[in-house]
VEXDREN-2710 file (C-alpha; in Angstrom, 1 decimal):
% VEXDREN-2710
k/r/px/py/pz
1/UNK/0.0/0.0/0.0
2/UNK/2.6/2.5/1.2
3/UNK/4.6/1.7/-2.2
4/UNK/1.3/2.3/-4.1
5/UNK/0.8/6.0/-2.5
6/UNK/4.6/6.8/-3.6
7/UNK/3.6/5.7/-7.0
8/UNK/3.5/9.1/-9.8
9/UNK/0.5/7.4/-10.8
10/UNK/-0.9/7.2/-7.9
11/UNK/-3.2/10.3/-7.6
12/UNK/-4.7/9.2/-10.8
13/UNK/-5.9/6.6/-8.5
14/UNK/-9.0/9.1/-7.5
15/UNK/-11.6/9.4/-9.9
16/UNK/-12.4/13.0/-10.0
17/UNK/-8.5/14.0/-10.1
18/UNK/-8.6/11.5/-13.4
19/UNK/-11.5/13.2/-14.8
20/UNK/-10.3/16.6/-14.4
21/UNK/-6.7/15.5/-15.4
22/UNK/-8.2/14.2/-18.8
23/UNK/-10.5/16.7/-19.9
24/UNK/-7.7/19.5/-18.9
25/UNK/-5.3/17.3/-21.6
26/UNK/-7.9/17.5/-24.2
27/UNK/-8.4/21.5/-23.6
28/UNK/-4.8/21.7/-23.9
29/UNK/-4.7/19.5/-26.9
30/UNK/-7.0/22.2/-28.4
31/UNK/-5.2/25.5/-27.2
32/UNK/-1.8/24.2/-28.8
33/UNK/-4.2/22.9/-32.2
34/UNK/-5.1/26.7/-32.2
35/UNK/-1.7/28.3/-31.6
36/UNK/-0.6/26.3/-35.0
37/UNK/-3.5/28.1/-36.5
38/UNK/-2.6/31.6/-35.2
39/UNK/1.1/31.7/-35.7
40/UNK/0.4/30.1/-39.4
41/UNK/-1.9/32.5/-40.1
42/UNK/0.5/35.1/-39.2
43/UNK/3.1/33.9/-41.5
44/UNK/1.4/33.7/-44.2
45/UNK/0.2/37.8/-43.8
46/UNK/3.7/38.9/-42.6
47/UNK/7.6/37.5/-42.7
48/UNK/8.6/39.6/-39.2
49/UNK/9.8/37.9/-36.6
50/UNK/8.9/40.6/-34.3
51/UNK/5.0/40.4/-35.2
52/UNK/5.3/36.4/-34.9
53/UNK/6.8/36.4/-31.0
54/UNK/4.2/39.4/-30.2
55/UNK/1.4/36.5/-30.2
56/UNK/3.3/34.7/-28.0
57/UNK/3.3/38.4/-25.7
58/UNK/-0.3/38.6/-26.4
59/UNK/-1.2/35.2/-24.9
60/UNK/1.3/35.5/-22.1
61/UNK/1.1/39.6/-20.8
62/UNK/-2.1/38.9/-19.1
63/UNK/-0.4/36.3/-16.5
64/UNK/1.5/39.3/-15.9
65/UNK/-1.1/41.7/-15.2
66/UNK/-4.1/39.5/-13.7
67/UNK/-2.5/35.9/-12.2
68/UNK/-1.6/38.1/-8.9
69/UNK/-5.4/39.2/-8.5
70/UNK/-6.4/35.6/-10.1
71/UNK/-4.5/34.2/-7.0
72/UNK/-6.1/36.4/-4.5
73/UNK/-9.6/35.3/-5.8
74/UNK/-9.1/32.1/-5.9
75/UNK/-8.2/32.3/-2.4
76/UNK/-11.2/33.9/-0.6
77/UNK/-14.2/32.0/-3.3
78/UNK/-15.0/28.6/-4.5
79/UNK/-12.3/28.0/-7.0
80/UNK/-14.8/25.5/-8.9
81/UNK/-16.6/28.1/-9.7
82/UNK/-14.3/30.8/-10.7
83/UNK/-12.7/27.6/-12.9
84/UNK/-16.3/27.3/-14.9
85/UNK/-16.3/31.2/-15.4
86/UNK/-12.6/31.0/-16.9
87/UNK/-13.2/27.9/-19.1
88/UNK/-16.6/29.3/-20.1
89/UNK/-14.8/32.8/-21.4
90/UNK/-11.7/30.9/-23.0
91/UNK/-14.4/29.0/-24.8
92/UNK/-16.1/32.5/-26.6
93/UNK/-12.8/33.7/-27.5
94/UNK/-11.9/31.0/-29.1
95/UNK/-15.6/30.7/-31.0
96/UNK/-15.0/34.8/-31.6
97/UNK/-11.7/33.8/-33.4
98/UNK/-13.4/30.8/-35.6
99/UNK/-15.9/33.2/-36.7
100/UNK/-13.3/36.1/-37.5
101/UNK/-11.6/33.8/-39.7
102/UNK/-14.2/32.1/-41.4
103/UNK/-15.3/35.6/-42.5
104/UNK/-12.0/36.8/-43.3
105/UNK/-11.5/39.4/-41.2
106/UNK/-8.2/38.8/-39.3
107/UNK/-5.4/40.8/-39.7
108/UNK/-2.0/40.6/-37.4
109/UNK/-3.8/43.3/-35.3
110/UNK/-6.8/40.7/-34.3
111/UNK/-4.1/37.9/-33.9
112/UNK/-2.6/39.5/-31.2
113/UNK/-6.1/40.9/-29.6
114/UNK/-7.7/37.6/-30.0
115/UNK/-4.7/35.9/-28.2
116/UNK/-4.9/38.7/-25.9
117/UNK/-8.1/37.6/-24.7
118/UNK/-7.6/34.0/-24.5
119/UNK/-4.8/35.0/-22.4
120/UNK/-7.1/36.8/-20.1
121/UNK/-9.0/33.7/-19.2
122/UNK/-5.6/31.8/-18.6
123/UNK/-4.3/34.5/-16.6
124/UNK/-7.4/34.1/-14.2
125/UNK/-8.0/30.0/-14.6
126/UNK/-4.0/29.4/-13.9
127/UNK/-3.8/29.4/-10.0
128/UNK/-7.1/28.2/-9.4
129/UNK/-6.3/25.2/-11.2
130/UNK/-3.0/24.9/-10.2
131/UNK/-4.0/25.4/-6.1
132/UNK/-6.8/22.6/-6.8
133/UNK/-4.4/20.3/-6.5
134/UNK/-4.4/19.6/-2.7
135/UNK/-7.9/20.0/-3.1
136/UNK/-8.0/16.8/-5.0
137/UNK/-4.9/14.3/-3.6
138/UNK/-4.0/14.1/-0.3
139/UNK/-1.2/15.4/1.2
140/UNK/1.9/13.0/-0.2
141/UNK/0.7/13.1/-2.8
142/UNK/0.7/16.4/-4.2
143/UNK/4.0/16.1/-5.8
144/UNK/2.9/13.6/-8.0
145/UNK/-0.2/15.7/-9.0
146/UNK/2.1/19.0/-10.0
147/UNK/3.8/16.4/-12.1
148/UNK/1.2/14.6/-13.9
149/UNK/-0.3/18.0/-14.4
150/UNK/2.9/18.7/-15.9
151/UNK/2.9/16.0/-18.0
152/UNK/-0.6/16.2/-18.9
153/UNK/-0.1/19.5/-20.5
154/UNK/3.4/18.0/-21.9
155/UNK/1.5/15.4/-23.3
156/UNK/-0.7/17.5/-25.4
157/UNK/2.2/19.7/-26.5
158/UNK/3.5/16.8/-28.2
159/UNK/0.2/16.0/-29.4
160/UNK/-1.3/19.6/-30.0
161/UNK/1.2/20.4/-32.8
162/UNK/1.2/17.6/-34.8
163/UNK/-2.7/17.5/-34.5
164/UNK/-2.6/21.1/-35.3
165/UNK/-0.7/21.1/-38.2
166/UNK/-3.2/18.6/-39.9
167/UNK/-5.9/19.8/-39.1
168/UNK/-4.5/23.6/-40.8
169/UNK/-3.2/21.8/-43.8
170/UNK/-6.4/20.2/-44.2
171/UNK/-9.0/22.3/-43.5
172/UNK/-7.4/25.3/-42.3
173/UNK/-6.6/27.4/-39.8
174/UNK/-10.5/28.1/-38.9
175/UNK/-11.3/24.9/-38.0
176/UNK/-8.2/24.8/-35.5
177/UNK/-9.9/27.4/-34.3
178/UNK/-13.5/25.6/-33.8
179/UNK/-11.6/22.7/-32.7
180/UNK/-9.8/24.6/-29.5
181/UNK/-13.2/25.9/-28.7
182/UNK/-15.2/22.8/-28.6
183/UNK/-12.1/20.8/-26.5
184/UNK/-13.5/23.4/-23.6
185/UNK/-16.4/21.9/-23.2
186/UNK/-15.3/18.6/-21.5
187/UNK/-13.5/20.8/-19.2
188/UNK/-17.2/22.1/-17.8
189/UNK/-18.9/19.3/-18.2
190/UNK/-16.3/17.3/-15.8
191/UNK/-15.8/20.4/-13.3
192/UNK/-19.6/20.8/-13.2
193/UNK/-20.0/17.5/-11.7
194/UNK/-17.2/17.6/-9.4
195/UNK/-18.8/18.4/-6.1
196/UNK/-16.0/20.1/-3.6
197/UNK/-16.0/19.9/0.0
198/UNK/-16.3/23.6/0.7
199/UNK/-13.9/24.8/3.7
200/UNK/-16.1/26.2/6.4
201/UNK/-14.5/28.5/8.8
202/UNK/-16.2/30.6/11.2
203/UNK/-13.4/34.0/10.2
204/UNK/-15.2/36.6/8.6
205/UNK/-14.7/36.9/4.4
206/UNK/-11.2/38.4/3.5
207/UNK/-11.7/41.2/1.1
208/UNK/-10.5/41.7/-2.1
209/UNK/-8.0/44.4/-1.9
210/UNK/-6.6/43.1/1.5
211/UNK/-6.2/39.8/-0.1
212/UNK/-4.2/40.9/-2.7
213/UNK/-2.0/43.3/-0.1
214/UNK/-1.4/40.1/2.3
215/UNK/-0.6/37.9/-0.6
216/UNK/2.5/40.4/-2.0
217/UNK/3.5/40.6/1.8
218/UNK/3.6/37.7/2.3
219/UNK/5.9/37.3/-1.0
220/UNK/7.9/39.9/0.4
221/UNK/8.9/37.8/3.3
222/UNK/9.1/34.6/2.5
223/UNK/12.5/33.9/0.9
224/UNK/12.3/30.4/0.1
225/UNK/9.9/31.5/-2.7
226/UNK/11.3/34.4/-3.4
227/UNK/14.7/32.4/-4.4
228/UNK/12.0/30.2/-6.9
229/UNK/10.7/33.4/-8.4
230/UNK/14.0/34.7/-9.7
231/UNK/15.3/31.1/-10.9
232/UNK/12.2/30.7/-12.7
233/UNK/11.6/33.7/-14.2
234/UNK/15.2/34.6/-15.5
235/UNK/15.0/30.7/-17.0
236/UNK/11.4/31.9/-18.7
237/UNK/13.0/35.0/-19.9
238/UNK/16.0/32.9/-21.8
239/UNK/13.7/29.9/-22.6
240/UNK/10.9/31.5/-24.0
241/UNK/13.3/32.5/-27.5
242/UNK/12.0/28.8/-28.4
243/UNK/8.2/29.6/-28.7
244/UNK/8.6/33.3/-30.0
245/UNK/10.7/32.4/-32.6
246/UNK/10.5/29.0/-33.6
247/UNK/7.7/29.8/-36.4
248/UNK/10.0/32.5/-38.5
249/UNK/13.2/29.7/-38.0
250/UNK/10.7/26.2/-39.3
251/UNK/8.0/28.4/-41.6
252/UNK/10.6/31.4/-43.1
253/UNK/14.2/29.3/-42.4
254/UNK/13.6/25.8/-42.9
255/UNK/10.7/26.6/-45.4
256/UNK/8.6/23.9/-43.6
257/UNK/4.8/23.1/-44.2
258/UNK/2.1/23.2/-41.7
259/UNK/2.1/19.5/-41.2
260/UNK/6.4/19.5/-40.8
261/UNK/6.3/22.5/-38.5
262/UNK/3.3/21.1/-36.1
263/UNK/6.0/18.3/-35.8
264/UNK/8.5/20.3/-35.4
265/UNK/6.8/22.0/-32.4
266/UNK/5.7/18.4/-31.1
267/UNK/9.1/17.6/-30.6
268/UNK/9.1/20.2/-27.3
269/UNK/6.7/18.4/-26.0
270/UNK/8.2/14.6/-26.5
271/UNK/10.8/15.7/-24.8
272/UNK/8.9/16.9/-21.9
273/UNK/6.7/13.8/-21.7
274/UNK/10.4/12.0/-22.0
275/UNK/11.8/13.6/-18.9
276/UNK/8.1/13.0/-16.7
277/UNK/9.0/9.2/-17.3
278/UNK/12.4/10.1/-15.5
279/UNK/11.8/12.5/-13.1
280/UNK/10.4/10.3/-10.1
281/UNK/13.9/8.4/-10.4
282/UNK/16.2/11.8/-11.1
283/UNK/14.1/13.2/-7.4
284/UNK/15.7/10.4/-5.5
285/UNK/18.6/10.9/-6.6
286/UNK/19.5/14.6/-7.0
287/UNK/18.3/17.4/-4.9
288/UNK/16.1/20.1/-6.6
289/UNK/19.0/22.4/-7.0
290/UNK/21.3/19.7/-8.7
291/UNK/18.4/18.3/-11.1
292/UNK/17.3/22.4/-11.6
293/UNK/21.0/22.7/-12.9
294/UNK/21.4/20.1/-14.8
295/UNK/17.6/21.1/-16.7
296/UNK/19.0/24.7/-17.7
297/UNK/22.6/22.9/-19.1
298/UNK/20.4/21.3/-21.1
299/UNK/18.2/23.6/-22.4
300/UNK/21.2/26.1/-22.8
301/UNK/22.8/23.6/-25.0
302/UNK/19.6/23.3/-26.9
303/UNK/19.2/26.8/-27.4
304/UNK/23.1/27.0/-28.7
305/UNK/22.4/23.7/-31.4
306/UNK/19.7/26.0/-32.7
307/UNK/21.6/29.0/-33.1
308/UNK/23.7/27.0/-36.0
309/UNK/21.6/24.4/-37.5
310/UNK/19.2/24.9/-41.0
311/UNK/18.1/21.0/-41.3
312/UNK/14.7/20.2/-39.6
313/UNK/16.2/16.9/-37.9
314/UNK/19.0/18.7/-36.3
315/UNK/16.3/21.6/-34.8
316/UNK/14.1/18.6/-34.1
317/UNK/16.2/17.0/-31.7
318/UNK/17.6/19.8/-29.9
319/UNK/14.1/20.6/-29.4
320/UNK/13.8/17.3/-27.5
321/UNK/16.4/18.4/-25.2
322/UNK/15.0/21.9/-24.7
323/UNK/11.5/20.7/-23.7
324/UNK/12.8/17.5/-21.5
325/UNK/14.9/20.6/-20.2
326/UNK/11.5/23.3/-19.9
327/UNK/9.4/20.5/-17.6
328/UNK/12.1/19.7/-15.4
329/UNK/12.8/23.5/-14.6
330/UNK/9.2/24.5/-15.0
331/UNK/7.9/21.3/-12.5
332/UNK/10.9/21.8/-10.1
333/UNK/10.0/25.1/-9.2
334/UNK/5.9/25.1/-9.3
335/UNK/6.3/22.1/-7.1
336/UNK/8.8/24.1/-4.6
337/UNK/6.0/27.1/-4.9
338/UNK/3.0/24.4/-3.8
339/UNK/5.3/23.0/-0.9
340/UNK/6.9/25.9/0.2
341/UNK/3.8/28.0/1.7
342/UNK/0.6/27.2/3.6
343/UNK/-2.9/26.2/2.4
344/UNK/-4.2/30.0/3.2
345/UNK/-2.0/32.1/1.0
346/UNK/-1.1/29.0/-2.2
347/UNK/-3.4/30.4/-4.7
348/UNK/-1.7/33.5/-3.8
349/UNK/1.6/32.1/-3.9
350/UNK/0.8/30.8/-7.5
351/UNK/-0.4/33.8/-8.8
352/UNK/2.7/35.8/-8.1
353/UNK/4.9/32.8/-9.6
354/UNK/2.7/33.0/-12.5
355/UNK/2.7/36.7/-12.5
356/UNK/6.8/36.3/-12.7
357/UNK/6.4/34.0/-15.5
358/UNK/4.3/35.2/-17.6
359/UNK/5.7/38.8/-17.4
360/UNK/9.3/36.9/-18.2
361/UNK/7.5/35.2/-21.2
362/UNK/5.9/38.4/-22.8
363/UNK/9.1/40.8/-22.3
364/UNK/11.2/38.2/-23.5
365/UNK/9.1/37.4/-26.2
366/UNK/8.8/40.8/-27.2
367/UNK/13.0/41.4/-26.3
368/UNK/13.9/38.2/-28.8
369/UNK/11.6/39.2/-31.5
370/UNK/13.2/42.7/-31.7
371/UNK/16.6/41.0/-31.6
372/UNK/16.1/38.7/-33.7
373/UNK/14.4/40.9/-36.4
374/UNK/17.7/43.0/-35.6
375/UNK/20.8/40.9/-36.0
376/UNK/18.8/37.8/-37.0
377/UNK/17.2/34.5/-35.1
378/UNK/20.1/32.2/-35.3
379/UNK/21.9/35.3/-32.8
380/UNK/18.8/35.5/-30.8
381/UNK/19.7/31.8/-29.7
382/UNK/23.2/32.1/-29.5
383/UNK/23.0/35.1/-27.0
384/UNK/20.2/33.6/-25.4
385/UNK/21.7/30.6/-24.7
386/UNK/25.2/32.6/-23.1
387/UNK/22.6/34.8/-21.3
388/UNK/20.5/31.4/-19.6
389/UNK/24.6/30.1/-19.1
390/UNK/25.4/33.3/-16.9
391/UNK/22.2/33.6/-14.9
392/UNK/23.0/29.8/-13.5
393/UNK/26.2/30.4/-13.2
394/UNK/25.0/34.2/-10.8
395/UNK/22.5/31.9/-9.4
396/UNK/24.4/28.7/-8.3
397/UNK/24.2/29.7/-4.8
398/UNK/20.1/30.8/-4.3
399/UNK/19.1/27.1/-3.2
400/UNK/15.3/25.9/-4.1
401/UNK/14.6/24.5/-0.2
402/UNK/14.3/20.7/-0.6
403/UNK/11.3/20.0/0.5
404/UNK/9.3/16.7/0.7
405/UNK/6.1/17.7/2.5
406/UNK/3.6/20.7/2.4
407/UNK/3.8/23.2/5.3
408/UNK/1.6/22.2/8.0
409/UNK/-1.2/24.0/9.2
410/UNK/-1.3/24.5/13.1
411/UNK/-4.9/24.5/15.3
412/UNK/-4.9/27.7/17.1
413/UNK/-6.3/27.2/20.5
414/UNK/-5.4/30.9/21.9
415/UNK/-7.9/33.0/19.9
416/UNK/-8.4/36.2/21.0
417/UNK/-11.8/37.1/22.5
418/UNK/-13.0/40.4/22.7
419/UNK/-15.9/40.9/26.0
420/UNK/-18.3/42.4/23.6
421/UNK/-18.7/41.3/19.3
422/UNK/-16.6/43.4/17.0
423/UNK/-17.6/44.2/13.6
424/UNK/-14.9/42.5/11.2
425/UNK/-14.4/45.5/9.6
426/UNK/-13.3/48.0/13.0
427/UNK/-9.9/48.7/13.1
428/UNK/-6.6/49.0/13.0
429/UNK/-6.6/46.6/15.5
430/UNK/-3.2/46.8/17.7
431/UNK/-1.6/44.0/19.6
432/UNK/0.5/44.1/22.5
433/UNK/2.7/41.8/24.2
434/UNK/4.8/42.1/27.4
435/UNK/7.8/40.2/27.7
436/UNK/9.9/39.9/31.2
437/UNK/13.4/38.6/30.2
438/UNK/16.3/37.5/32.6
439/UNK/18.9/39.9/31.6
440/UNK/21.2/36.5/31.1
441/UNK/19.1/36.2/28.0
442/UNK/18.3/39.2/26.5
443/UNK/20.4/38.8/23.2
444/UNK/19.4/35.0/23.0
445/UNK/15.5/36.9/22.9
446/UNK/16.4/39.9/21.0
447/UNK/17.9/37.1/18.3
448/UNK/14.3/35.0/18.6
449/UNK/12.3/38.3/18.3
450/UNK/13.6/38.6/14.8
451/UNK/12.2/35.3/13.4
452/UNK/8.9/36.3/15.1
453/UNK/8.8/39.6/13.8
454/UNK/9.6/38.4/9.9
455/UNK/6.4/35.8/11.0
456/UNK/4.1/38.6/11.8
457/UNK/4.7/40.4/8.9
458/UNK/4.8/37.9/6.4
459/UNK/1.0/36.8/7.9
460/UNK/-0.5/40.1/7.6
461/UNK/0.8/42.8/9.9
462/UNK/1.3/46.0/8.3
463/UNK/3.9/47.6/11.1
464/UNK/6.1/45.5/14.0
465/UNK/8.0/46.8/16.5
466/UNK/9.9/45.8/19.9
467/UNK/10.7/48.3/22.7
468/UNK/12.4/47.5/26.0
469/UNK/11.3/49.6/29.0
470/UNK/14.0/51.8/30.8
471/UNK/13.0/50.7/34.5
472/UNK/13.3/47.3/34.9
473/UNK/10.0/45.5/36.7
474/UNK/12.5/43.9/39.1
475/UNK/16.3/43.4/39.5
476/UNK/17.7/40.9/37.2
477/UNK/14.8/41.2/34.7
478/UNK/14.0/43.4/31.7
479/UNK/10.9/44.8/30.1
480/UNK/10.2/44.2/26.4
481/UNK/7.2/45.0/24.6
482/UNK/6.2/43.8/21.3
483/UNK/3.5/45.7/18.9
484/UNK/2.0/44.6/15.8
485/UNK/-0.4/46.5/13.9
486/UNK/-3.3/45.0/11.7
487/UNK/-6.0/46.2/9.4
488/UNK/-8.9/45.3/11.0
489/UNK/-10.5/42.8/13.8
490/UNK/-11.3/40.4/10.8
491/UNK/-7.5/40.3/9.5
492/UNK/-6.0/39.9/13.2
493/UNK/-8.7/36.6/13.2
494/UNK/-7.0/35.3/10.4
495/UNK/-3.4/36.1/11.5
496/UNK/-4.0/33.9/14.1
497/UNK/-4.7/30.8/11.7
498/UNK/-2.2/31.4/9.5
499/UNK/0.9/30.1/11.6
500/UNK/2.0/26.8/10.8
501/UNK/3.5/24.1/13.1
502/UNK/6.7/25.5/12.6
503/UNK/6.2/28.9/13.1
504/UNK/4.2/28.1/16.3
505/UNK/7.7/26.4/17.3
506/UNK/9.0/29.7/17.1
507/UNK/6.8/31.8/18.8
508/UNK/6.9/29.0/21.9
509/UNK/11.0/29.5/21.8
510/UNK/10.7/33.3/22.0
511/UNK/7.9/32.9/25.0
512/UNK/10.1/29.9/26.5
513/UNK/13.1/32.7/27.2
514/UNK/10.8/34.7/29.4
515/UNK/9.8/34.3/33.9
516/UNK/6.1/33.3/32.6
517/UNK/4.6/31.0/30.9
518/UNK/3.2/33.2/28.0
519/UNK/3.6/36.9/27.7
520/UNK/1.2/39.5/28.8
521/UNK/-1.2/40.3/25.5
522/UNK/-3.6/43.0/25.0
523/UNK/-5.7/44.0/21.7
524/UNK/-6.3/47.7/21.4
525/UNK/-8.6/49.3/18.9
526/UNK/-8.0/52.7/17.1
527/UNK/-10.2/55.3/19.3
528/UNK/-10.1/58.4/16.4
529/UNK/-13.1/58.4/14.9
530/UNK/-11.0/58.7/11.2
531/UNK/-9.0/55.9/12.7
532/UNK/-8.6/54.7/8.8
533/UNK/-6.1/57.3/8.7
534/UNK/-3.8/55.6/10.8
535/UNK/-3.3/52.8/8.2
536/UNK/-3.3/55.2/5.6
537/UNK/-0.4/57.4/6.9
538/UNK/1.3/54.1/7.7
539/UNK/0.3/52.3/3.9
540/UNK/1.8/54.9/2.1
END
């Protein structure tokens, strides 16, 4: 049984995970059928290669703009539904750009726009889906969920092309259209009938705005993912040459038809589904920084083969290595994001690692279509390949945490009461805490107050601060008193079930250096009646 659960298969084990995982395949079958269609159609109205990459920039600038506010919302509604609204749009945009071209009315103008949208609803849809997950496997095995997600979509990349480029040399690029917009549908039907435990908690709703505010705090104190943020995204900003400018190189260099050059872009995703078959075994035996460095060698070395070659087979093959390269970098570090923070802010999480990525994507989309227009495509490679070289080589010592288990979530028993109901919304709400200290060990507690300070903050306070009192309570002991600011009564709630075990284990060693048992706490509410000016002087 045990052996079973460590399987990679093993989460397909659950019926609706299976369901979903198929129908998402299919969808993605579809989108990669229609990005044939799009980037075919724009060669055959223009030879730039700046205008070809900018549809890659057009599907991928929305992750940088909405996945952060995607994330947020995913976190505070039902992510089912917010799923159904984002398949249901990426559906219309797709049956807009069918019926566009069927009428003859796209130009490169409407390429771009039309992958625009689509990009919208991907933007929005990306950490929903991706935070399902845990929803849907238990606990060990959500590593082996990212990864058949991963190789899910891998799957139809090596599938999508190929697919695509019959389906434009036969009936053209309209029906690849009508084709991407019907694979949606499965998607709906399967995530209609997947009935989701809702989690019931009796905090009150987290708003929008705040949600949004606590998720980039959060970011901004939580190095662990901040070290995945800037691996990823300088690898995205490199990597991404391949999809911006692999049409001008097969349809304008190697003068390939639709059918050839649907193969050609399979071949990213063979490789890709080639490296899922290996990764389980690579895991145990390499940690995530050795196997993330030995994924960008590759890719490098792919992008440096395609700098020189004009034969299809040649390009074909390093495009093996370059997409077994692009999942093991790309699953490496969305796993990382998925175990390196709590349940409460992981949509959140997501939607700034997607935010990182798709913003890499679309300025180096845009950044290798101007070069390459420039000095030519076969330099783009070349100096993208030195430039992914030199960021692992600045890089080599910002280590991707190795870890094996999600971040625990732990009960809080100690939540604050208030004698009489607040509304959620009073506030700012300001906590106080009184510490007595031997002096013995007031540099041992001034050292542990710094962990619990980077803890408050990262869960939500917007101001921390630690004072010790001039006249000592009593010889031999000192005064210290911590203050934490939050934004309302409803936000302090939640901060107090957002620590996980291990950050509980820190607060008990900073409360273990102290005469008492736990230190003396207080909550004090702001007594102006424009008390919102506080946290606006404060915010700004």
């Amino acid at each position: 049984m045990t052996d079973a659960r460590k399987s990679p298969f093993a989460p397909l084990r659950n019926r609706i995970f299976m369901a979903i995982w198929i129908a998402a395949m299919v969808s993605n079958v579809g989108t990669w059928v229609q990005s044939v269609g799009e980037k075919w159609l724009m060669a055959e109205i223009t030879r730039s290669p700046l205008l070809m990459s900018l549809i890659e920039t057009g599907s991928t600038l929305p992750m940088l703009v909405l996945s952060m506010p995607g994330g947020a919302i995913a976190d505070i509604v039902d992510r089912r539904r917010l799923l159904l609204v984002t398949q249901a749009w990426m559906l219309l945009a797709a049956a807009a750009m069918a019926l566009l071209s069927a009428l003859h009315l796209v130009t490169p103008a409407i390429l771009i726009t039309m992958s625009l949208l689509l990009g919208v609803g991907a933007a929005l849809n990306a950490p929903a889906w991706q935070a399902s997950v845990p929803d849907l496997v238990p606990k060990d095995q959500i590593a082996a969920g990212v990864a058949l997600n991963s190789a899910g979509f891998n799957v139809s990349r090596a599938v999508g092309p190929a697919l695509g480029g019959l389906v434009v040399g036969w009936l053209g690029a309209t029906w690849a259209f009508a084709l991407n917009a019907v694979s949606f549908v499965g998607v709906l039907v399967v995530l209609k009938g997947w009935k989701r435990t809702p989690v019931t908690t009796d905090l009150p709703a987290e708003r929008f705005i705040a949600a949004m505010k606590v998720g980039l705090r959060y970011t901004r104190h939580r190095s662990a993912l901040q070290v995945i943020l800037l691996r990823g995204g300088g690898f995205v900003f490199f990597g991404g040459t391949i999809f911006a400018l692999l049409p001008t190189l097969a349809i304008h260099q190697l003068n390939l038809g639709s059918t050839a050059f649907g193969l050609l872009l399979g071949c990213i995703g063979t490789g890709a589904v080639g490296a899922t078959l290996f990764l389980p075994a690579l895991r145990e035996r390499l940690s995530p920084n050795a196997l993330l460095a030995t994924a960008i060698l590759a890719f490098a070395a792919g992008l440096l083969a395609l700098s020189v070659v004009n034969h299809p087979l040649p390009a074909g093959l390093a495009l093996l290595v370059c997409g077994a390269g692009w999942l093991s970098v790309l699953s490496t570090c969305n796993t990382g994001v998925q175990l390196s923070v709590p349940s409460w802010v992981r949509a959140r999480a997501l939607g700034v690692y997607i935010t990182v990525w798709g913003g890499a994507m679309a300025g180096g989309a845009a950044f290798w279509g101007w070069v390459g227009e420039r000095w030519g495509i076969h330099v783009a490679f070349l100096a993208s390949g030195i430039g992914m070289l030199l960021l692992l080589a600045a890089t080599a010592r910002l280590k991707i945490q190795a870890l094996h288990e999600p971040m625990d979530m732990s009960p809080h028993r100690l939540q604050p009461h208030a004698p009489e109901p607040i509304d959620p919304d009073e506030g700012p709400i300001l906590t106080v805490l009184e510490y007595r200290i031997p002096e013995e060990r007031k540099t041992a507690f001034q050292e542990a107050m710094r962990e619990v300070r980077r803890i408050r903050i990262r869960d939500g306070a917007v101001r921390w601060s630690l004072f010790q009192d001039i006249a000592p309570p009593e010889p031999g002991q000192l005064r210290f008193v911590e203050n934490f600011l939050s934004s309302s009564w409803g936000e302090h709630l939640r901060q107090h079930h957002r620590a996980t075990v291990e950050d509980r284990a820190v607060f008990r060693r900073a409360y273990g250096l102290g005469v008492e048992v736990r230190p003396r706490i207080r909550h004090l509410l702001a007594a102006w009646e424009d008390h919102r000016s506080i946290l606006d002087r404060i915010l700004e």
